[in-house]
mmCIF file of the N, C-alpha and C atoms, coordinates in Angstrom:
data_MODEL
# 
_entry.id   MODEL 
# 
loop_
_atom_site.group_PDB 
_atom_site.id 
_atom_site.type_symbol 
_atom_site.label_atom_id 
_atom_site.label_alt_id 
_atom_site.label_comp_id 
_atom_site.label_asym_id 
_atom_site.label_entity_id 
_atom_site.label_seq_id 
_atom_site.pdbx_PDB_ins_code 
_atom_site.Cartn_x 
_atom_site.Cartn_y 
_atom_site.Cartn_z 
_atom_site.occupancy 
_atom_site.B_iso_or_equiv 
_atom_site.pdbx_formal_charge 
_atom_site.auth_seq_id 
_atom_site.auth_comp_id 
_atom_site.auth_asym_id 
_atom_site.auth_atom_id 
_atom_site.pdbx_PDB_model_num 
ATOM 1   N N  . UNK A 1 1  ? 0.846  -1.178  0.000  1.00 0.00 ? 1  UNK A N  1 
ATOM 2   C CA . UNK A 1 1  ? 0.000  0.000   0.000  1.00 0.00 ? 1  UNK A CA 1 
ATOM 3   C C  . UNK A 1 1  ? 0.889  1.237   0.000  1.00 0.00 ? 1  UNK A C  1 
ATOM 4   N N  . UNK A 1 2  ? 0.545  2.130   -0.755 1.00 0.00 ? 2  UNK A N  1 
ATOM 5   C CA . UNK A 1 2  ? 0.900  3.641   -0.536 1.00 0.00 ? 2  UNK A CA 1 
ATOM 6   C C  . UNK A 1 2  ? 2.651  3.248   -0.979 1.00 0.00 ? 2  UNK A C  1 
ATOM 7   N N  . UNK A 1 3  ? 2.816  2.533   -2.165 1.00 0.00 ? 3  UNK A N  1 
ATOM 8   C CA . UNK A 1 3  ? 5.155  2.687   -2.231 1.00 0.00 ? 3  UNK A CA 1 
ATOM 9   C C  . UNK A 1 3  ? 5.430  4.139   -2.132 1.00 0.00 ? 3  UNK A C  1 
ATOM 10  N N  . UNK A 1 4  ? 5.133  5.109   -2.624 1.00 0.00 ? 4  UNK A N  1 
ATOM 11  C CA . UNK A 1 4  ? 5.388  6.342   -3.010 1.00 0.00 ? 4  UNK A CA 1 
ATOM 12  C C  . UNK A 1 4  ? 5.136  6.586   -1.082 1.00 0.00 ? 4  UNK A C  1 
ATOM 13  N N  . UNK A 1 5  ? 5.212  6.063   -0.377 1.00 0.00 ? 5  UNK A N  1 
ATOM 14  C CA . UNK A 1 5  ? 5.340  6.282   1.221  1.00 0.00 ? 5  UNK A CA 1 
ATOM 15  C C  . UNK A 1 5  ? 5.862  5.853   1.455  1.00 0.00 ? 5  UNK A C  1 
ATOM 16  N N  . UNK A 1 6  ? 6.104  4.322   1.809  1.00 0.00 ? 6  UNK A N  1 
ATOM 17  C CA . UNK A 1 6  ? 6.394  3.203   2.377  1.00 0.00 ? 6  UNK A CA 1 
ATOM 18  C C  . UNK A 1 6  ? 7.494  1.849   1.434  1.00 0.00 ? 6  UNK A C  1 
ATOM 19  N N  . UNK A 1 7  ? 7.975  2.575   0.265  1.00 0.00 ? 7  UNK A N  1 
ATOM 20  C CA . UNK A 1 7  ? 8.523  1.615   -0.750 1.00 0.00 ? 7  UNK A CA 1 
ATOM 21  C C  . UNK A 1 7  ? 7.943  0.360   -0.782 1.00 0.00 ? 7  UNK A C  1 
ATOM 22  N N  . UNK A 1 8  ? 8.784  -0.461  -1.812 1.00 0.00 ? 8  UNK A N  1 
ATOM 23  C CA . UNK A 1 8  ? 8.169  -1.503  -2.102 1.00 0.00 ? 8  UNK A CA 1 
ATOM 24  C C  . UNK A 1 8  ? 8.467  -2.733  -1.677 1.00 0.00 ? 8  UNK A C  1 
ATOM 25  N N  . UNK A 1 9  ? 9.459  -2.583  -0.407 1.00 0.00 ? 9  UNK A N  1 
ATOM 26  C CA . UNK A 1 9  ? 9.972  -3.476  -0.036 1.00 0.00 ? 9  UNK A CA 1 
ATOM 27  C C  . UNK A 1 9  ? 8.439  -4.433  0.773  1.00 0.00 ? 9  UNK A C  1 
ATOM 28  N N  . UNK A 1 10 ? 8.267  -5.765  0.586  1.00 0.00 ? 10 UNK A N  1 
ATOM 29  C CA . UNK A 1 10 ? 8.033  -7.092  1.453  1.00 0.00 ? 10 UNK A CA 1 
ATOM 30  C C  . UNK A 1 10 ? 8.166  -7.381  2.695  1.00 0.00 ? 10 UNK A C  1 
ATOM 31  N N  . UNK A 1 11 ? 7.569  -7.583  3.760  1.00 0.00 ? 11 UNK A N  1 
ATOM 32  C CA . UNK A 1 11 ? 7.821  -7.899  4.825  1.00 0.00 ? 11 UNK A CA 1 
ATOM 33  C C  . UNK A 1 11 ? 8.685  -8.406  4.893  1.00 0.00 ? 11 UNK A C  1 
ATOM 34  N N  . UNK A 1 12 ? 8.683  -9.728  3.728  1.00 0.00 ? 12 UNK A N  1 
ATOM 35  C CA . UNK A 1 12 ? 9.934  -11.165 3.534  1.00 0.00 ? 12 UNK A CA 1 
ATOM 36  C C  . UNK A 1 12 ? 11.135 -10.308 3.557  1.00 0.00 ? 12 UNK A C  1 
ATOM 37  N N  . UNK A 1 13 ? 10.744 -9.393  2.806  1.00 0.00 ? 13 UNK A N  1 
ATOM 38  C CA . UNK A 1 13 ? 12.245 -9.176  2.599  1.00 0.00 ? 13 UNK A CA 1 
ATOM 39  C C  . UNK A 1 13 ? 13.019 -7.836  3.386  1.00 0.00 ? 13 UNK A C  1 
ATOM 40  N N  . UNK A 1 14 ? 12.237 -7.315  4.288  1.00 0.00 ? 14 UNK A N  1 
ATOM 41  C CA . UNK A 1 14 ? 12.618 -6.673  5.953  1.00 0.00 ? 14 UNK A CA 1 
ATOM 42  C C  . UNK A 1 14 ? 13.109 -8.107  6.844  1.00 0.00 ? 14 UNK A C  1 
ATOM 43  N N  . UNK A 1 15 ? 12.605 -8.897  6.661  1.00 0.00 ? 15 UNK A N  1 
ATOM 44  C CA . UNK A 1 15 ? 12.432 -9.917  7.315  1.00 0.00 ? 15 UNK A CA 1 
ATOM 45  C C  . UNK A 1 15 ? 13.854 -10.910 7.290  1.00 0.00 ? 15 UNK A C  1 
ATOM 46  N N  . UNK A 1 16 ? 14.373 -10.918 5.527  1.00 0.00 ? 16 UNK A N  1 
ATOM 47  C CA . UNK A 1 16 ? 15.460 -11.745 5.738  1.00 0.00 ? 16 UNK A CA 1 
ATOM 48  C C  . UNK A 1 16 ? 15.937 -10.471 5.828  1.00 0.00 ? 16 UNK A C  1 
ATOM 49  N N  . UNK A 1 17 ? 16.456 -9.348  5.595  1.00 0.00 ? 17 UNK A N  1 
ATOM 50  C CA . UNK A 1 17 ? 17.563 -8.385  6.105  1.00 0.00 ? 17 UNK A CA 1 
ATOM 51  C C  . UNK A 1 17 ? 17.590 -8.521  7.154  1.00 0.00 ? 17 UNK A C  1 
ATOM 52  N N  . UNK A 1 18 ? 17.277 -8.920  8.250  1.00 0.00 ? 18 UNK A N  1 
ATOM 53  C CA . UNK A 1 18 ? 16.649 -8.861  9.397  1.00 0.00 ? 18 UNK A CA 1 
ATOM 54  C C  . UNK A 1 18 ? 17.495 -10.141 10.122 1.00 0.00 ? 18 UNK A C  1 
ATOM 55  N N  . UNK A 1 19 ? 17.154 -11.181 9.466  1.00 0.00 ? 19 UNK A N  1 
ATOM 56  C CA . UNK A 1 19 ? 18.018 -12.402 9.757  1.00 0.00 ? 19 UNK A CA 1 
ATOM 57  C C  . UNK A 1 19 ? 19.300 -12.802 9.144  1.00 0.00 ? 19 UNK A C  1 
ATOM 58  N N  . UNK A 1 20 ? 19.989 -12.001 8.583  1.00 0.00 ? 20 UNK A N  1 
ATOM 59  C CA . UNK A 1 20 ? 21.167 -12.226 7.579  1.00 0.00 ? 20 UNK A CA 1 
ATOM 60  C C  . UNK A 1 20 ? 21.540 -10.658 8.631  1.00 0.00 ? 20 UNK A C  1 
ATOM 61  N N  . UNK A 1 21 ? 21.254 -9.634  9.361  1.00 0.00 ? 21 UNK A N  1 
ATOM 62  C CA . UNK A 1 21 ? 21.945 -9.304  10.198 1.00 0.00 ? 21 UNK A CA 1 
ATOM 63  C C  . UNK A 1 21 ? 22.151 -9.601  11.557 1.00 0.00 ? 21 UNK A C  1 
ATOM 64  N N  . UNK A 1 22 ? 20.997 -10.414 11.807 1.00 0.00 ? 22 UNK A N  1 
ATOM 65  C CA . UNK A 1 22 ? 21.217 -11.478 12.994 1.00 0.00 ? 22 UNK A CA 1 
ATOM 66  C C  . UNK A 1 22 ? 22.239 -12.072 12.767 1.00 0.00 ? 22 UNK A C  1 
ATOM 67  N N  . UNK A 1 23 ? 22.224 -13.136 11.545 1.00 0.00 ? 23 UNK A N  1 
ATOM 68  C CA . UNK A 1 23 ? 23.113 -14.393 11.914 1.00 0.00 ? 23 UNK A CA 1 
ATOM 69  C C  . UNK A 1 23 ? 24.687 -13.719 11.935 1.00 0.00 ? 23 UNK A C  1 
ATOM 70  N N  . UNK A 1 24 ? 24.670 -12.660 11.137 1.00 0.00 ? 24 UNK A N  1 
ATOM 71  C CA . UNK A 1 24 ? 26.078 -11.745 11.280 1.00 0.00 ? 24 UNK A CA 1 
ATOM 72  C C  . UNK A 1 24 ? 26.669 -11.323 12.722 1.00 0.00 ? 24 UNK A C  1 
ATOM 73  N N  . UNK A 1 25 ? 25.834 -11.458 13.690 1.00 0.00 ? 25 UNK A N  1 
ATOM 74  C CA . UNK A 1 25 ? 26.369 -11.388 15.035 1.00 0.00 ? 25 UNK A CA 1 
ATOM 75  C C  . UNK A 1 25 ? 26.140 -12.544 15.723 1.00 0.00 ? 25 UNK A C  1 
ATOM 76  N N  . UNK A 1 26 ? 25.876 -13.515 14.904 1.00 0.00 ? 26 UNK A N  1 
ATOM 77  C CA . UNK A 1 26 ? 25.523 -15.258 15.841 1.00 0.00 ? 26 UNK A CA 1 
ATOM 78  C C  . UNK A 1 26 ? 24.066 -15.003 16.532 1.00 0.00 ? 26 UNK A C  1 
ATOM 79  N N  . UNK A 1 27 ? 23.138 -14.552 15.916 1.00 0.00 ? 27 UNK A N  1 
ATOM 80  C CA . UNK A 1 27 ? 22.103 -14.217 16.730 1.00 0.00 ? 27 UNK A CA 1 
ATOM 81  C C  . UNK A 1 27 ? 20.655 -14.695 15.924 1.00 0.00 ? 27 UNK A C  1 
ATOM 82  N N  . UNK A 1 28 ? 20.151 -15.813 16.704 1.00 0.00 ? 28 UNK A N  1 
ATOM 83  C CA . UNK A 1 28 ? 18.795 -16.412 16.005 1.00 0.00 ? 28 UNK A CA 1 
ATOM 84  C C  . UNK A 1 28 ? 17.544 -15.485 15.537 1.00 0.00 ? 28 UNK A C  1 
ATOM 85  N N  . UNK A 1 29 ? 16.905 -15.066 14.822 1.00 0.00 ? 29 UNK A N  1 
ATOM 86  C CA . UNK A 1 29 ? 16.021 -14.398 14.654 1.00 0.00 ? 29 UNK A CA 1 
ATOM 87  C C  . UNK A 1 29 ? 14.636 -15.279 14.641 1.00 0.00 ? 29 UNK A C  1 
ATOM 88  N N  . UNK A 1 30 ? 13.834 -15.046 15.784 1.00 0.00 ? 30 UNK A N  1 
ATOM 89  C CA . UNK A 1 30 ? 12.829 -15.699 15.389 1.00 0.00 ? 30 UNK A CA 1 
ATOM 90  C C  . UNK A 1 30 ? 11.601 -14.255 14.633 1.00 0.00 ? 30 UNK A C  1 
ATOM 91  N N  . UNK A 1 31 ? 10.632 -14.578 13.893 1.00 0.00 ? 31 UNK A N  1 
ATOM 92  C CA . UNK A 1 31 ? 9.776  -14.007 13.186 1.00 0.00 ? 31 UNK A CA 1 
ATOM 93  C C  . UNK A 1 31 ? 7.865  -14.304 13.346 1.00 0.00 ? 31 UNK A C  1 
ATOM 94  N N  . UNK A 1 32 ? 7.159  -13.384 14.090 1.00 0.00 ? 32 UNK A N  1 
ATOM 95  C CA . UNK A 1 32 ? 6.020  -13.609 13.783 1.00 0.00 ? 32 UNK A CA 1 
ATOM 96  C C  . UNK A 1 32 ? 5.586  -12.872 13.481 1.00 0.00 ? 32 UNK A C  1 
ATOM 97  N N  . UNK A 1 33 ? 3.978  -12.759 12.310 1.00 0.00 ? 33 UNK A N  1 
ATOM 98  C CA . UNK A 1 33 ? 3.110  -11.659 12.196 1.00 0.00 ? 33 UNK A CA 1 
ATOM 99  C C  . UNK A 1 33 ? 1.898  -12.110 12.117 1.00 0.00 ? 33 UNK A C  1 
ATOM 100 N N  . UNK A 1 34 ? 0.926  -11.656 12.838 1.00 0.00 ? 34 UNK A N  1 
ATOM 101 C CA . UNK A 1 34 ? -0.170 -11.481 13.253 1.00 0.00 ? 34 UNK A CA 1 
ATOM 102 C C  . UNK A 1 34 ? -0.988 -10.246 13.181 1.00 0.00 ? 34 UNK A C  1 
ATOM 103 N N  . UNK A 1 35 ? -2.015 -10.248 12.554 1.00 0.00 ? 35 UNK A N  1 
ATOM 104 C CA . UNK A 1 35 ? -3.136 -9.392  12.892 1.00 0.00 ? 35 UNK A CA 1 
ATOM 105 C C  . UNK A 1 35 ? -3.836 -9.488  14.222 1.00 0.00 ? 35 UNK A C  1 
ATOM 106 N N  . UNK A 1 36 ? -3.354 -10.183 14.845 1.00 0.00 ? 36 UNK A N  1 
ATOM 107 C CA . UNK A 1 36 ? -4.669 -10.874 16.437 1.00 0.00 ? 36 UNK A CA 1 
ATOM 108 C C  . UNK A 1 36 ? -3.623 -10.346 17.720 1.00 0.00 ? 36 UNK A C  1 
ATOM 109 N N  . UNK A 1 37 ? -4.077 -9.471  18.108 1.00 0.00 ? 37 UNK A N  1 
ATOM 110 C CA . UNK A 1 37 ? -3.294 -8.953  19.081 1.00 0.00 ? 37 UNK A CA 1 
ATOM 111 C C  . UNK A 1 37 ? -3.378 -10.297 20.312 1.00 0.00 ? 37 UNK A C  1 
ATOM 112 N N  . UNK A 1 38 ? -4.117 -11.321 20.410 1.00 0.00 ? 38 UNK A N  1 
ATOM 113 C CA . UNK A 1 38 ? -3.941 -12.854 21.683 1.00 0.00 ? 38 UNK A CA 1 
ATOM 114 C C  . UNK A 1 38 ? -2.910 -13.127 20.907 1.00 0.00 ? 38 UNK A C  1 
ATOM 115 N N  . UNK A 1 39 ? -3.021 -13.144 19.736 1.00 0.00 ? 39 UNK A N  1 
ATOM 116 C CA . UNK A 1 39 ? -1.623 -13.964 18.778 1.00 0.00 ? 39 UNK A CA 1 
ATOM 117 C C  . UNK A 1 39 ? -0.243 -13.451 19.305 1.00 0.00 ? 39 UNK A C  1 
ATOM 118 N N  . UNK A 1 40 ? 0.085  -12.295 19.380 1.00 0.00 ? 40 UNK A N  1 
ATOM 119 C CA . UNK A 1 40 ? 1.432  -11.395 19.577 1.00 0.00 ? 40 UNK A CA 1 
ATOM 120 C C  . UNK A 1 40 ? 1.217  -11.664 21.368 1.00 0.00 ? 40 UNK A C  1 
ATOM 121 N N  . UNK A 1 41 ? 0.227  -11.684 22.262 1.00 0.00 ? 41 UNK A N  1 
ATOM 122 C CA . UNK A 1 41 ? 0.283  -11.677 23.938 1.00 0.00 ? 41 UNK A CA 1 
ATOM 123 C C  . UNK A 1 41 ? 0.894  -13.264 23.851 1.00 0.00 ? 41 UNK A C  1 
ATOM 124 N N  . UNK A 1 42 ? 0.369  -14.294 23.485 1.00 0.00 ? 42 UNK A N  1 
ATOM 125 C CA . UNK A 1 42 ? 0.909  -15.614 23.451 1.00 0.00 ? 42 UNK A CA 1 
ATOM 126 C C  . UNK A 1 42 ? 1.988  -15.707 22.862 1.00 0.00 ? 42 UNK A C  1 
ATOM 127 N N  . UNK A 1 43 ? 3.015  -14.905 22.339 1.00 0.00 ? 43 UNK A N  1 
ATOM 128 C CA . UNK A 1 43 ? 3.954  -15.203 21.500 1.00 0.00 ? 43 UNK A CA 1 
ATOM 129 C C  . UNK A 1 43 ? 4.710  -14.269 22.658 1.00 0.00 ? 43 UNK A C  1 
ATOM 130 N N  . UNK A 1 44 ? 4.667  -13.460 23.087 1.00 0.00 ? 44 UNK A N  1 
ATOM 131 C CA . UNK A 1 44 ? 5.725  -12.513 23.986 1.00 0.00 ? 44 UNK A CA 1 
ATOM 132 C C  . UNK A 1 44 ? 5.287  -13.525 25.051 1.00 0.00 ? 44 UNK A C  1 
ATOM 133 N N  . UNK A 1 45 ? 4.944  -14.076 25.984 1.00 0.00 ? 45 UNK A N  1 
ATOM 134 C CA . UNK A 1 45 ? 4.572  -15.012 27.150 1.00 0.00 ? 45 UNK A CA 1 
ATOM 135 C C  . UNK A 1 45 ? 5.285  -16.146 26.826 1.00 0.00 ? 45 UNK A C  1 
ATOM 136 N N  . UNK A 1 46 ? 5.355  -17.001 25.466 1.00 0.00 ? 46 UNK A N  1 
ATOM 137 C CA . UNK A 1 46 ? 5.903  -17.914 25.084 1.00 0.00 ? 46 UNK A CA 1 
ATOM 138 C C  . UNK A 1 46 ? 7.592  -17.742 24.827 1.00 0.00 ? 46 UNK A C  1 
ATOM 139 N N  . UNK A 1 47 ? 7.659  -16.461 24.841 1.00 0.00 ? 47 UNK A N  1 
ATOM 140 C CA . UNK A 1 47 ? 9.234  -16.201 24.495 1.00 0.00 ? 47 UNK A CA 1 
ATOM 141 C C  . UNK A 1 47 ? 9.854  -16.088 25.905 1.00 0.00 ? 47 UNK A C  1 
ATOM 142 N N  . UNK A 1 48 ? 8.910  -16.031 26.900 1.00 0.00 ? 48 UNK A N  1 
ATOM 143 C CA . UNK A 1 48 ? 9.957  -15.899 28.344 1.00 0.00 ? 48 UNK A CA 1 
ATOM 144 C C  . UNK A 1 48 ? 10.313 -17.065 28.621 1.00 0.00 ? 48 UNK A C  1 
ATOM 145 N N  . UNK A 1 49 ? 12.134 -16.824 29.047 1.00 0.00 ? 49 UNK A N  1 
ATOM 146 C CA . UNK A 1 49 ? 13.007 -18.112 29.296 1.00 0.00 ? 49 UNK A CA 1 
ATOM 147 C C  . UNK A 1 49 ? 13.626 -18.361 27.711 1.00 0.00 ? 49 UNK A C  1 
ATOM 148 N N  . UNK A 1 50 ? 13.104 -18.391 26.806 1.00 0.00 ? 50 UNK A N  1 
ATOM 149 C CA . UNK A 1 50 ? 13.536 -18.747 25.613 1.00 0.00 ? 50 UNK A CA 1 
ATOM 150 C C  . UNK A 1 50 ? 14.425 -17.733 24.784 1.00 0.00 ? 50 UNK A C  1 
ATOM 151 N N  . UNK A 1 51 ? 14.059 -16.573 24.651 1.00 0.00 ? 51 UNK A N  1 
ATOM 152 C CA . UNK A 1 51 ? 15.429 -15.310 23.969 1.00 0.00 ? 51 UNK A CA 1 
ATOM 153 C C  . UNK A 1 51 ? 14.853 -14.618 24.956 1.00 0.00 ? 51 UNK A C  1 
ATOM 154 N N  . UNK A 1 52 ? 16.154 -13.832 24.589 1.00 0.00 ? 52 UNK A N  1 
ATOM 155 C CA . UNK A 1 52 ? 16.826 -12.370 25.019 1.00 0.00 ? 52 UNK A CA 1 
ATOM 156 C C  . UNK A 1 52 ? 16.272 -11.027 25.036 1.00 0.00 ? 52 UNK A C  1 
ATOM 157 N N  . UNK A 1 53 ? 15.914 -10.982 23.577 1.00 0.00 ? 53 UNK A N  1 
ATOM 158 C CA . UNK A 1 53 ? 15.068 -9.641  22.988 1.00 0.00 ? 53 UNK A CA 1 
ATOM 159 C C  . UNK A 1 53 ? 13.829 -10.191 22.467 1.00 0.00 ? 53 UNK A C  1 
ATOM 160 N N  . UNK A 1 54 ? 12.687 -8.940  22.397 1.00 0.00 ? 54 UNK A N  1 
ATOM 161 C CA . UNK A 1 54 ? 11.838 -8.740  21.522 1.00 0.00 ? 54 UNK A CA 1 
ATOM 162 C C  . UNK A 1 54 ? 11.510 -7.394  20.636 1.00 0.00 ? 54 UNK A C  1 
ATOM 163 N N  . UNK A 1 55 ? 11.432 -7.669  19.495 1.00 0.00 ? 55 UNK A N  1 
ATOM 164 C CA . UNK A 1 55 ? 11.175 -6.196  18.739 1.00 0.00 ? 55 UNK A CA 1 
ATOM 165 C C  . UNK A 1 55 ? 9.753  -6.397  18.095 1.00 0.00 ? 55 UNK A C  1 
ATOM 166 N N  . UNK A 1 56 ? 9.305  -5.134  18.003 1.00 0.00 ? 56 UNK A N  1 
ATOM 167 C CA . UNK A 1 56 ? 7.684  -5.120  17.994 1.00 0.00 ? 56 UNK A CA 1 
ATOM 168 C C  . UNK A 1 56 ? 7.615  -4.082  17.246 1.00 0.00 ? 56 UNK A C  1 
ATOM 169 N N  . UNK A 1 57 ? 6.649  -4.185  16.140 1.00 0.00 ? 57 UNK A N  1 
ATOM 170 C CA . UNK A 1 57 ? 6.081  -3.375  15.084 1.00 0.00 ? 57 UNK A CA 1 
ATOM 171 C C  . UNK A 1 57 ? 4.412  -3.471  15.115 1.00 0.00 ? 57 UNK A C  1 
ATOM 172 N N  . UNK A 1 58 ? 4.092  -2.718  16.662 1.00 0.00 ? 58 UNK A N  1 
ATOM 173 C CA . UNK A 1 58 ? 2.704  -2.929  17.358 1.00 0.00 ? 58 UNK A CA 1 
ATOM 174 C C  . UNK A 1 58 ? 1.896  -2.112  16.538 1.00 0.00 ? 58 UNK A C  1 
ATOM 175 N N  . UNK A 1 59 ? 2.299  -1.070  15.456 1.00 0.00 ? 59 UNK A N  1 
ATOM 176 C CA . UNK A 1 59 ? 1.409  0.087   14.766 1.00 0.00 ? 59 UNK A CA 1 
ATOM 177 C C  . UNK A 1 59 ? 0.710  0.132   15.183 1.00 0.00 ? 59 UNK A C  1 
ATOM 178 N N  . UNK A 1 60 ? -0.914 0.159   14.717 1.00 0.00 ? 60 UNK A N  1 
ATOM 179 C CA . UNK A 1 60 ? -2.116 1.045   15.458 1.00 0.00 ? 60 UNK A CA 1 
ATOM 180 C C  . UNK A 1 60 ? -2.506 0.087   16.592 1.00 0.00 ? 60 UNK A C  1 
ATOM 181 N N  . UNK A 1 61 ? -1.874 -1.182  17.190 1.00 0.00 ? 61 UNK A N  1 
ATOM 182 C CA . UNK A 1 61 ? -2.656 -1.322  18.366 1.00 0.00 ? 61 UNK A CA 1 
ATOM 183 C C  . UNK A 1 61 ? -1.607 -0.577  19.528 1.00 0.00 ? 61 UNK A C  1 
ATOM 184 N N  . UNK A 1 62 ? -0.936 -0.058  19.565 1.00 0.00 ? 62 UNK A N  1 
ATOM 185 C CA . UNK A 1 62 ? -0.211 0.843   20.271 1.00 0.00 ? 62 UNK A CA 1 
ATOM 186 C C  . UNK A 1 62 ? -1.622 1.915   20.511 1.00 0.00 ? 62 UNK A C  1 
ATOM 187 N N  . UNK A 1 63 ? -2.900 2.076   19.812 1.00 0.00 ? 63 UNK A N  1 
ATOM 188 C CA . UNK A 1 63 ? -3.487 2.660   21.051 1.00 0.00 ? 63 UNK A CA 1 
ATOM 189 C C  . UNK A 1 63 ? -4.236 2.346   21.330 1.00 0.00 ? 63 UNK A C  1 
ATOM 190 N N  . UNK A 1 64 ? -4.673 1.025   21.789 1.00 0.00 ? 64 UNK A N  1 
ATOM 191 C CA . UNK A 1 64 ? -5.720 -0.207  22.522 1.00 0.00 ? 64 UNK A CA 1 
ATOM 192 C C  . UNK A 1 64 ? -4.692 -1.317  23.620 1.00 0.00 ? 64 UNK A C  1 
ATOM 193 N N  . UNK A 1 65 ? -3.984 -1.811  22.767 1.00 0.00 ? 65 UNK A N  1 
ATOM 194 C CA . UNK A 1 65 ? -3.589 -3.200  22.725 1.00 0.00 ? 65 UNK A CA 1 
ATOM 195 C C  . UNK A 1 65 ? -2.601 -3.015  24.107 1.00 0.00 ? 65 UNK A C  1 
ATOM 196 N N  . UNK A 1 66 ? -3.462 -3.003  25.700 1.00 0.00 ? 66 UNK A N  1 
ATOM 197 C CA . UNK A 1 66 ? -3.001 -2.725  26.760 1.00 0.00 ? 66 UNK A CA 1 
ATOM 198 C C  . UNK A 1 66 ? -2.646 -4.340  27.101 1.00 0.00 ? 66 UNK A C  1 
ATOM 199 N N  . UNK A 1 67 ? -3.321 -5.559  26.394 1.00 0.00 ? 67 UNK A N  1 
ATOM 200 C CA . UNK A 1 67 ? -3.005 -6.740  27.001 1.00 0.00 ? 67 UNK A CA 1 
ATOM 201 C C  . UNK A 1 67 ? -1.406 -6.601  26.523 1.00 0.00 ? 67 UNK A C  1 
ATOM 202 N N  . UNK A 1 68 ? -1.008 -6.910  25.083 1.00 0.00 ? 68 UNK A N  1 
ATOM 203 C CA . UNK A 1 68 ? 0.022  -6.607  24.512 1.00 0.00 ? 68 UNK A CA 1 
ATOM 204 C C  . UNK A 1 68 ? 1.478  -5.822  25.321 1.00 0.00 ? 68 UNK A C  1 
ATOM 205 N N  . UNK A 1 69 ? 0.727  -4.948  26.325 1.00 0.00 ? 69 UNK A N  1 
ATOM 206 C CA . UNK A 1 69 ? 1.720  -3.635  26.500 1.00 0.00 ? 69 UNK A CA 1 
ATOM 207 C C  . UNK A 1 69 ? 2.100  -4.825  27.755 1.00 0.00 ? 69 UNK A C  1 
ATOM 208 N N  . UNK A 1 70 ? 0.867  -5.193  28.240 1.00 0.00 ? 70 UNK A N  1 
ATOM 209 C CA . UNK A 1 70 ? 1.245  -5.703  29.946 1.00 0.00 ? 70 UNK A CA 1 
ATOM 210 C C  . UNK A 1 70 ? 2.276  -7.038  29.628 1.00 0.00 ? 70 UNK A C  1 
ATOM 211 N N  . UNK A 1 71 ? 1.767  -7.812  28.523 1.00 0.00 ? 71 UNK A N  1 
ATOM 212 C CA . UNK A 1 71 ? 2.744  -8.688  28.077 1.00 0.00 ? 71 UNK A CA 1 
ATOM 213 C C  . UNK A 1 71 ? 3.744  -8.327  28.082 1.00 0.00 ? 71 UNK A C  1 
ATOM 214 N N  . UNK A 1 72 ? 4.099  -7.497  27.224 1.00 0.00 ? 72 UNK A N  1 
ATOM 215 C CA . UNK A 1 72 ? 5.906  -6.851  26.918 1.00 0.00 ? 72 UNK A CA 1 
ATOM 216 C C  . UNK A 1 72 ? 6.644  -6.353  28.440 1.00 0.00 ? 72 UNK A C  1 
ATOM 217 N N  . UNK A 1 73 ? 5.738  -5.966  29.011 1.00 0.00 ? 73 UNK A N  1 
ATOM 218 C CA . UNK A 1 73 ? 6.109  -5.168  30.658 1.00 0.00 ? 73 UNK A CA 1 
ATOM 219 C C  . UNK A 1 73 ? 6.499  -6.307  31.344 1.00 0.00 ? 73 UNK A C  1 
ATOM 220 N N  . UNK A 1 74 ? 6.409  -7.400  31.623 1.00 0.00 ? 74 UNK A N  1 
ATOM 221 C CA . UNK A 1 74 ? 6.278  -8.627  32.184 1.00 0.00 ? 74 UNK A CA 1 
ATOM 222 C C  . UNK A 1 74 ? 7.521  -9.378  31.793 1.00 0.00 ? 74 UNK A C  1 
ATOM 223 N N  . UNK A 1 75 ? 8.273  -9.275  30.209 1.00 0.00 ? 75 UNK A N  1 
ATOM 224 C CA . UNK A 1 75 ? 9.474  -9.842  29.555 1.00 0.00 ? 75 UNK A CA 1 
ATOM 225 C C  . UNK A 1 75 ? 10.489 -9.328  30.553 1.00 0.00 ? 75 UNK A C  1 
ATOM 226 N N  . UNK A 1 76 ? 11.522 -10.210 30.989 1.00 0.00 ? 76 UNK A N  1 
ATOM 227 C CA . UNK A 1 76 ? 12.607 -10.170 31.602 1.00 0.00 ? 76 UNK A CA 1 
ATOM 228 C C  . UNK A 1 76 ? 13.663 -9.656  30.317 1.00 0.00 ? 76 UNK A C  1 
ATOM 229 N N  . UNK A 1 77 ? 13.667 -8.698  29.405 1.00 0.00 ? 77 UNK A N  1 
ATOM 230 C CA . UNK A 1 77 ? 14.583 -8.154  28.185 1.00 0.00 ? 77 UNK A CA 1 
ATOM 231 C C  . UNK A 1 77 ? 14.387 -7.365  27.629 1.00 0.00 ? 77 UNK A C  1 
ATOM 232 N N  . UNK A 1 78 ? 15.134 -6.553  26.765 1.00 0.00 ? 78 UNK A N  1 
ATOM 233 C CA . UNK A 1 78 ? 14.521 -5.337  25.925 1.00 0.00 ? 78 UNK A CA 1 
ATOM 234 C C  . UNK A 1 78 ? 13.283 -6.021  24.539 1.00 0.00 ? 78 UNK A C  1 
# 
């Protein structure tokens, strides 16, 4: 939607840049996307004990998605 904003790049392909600069520092990239904000709360809950980091591209539920926030608040990592 909208290239002349947002180019034309693919998730996939944010996605392997993404993991080809992971593995460049020895670092696993795991990858999910979801529209279902339970989807992303079960996936940050499921990642405690298991990695380090989480990075989040929450866009518009950043202004609802308080389960989401309490999830991330709760991660022992950035």
């Amino acid at each position: 939607r909208q290239p002349e904003v947002y180019g034309t790049d693919t998730l996939e392909d944010h996605v392997a840049r993404a993991r080809a600069r992971a593995a460049g520092h020895g670092v696993e990239l795991e990858h999910l996307q979801s529209n279902h904000e339970g989807d992303l709360v079960e996936a940050v809950h499921a990642a405690r004990g298991r990695h380090d980091a989480i990075v989040v591209n929450a866009a518009a539920v950043t202004h609802y998605g308080w389960g989401l926030h309490d999830a991330l608040t709760a991660f022992d990592g950035p």
